[in-house]
N, C-alpha and C positions, 0 to 999 in steps of 0.2 A: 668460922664454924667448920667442923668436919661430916662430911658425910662419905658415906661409901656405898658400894651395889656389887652384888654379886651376877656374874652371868658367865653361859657356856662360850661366849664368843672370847677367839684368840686377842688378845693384847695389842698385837698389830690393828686390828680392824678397829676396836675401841679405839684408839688414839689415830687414827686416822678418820674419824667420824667425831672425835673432840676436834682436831684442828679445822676439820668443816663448819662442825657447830658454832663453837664461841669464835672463830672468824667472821665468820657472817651478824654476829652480836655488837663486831665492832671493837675486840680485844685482839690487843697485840701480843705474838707468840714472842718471848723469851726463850728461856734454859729449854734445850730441846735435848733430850737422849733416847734410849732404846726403849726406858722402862716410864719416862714422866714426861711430863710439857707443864710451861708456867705460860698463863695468860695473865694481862694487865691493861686496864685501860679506865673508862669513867666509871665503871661499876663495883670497879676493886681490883683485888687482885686474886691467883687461883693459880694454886698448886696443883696437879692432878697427878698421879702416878697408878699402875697397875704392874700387877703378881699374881702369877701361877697360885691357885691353891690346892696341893693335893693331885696334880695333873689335869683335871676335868675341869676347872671354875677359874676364872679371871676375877681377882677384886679390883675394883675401881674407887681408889680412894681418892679425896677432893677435899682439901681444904683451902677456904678463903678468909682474906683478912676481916672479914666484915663479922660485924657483932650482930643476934637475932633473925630475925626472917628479912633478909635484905633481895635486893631487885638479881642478884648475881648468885645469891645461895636459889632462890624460884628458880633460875636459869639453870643451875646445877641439876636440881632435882627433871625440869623436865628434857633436860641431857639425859640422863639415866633412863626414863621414858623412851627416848631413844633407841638409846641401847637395846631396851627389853625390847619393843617395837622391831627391831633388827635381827633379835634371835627369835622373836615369834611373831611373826605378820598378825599373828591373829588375835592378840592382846591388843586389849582396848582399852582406854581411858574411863573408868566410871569413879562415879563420888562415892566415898569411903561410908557416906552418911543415908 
């Protein structure tokens, strides 16, 4: 699946706050360069890379090899959670419903 997020945080700080997060998940980092990181381990596997957009916004793009709502795409999404939690202390998690 692919998923992506947009946020004000620089590119460095996201992928230093991915290599926290899905390490601590228990995924081993692979392809490591300026702009992506690849993790892999019992939950699948997971491409992540980000890009400048327009100067002002980081995209954080994610894809994993897994098909449907898997244990590692949940883990994606509340990465991203993350993120946003990072550029806004003050965002909080509520149910959509």
């Amino acid at each position: 699946m692919r998923h992506f997020h947009r946020t004000s945080l620089a590119p460095e700080t996201v992928l230093a706050s991915a290599d926290r997060f899905f390490a601590a998940l228990g995924l081993t980092p692979g392809a490591v360069n300026a702009r992506s990181r690849s993790f892999s381990g019992a939950l699948g596997a997971l491409t992540l890379s980000v890009k400048m957009e327009g100067g002002h916004y980081t995209c954080v793009d994610a894809h994993t090899d897994q098909v449907g709502e898997s244990r590692l795409d949940k883990n994606v999404k509340r990465f991203f959670n993350v993120v946003h939690r990072t550029a806004d202390p003050r965002h909080t998690i509520e149910a959509g419903y």
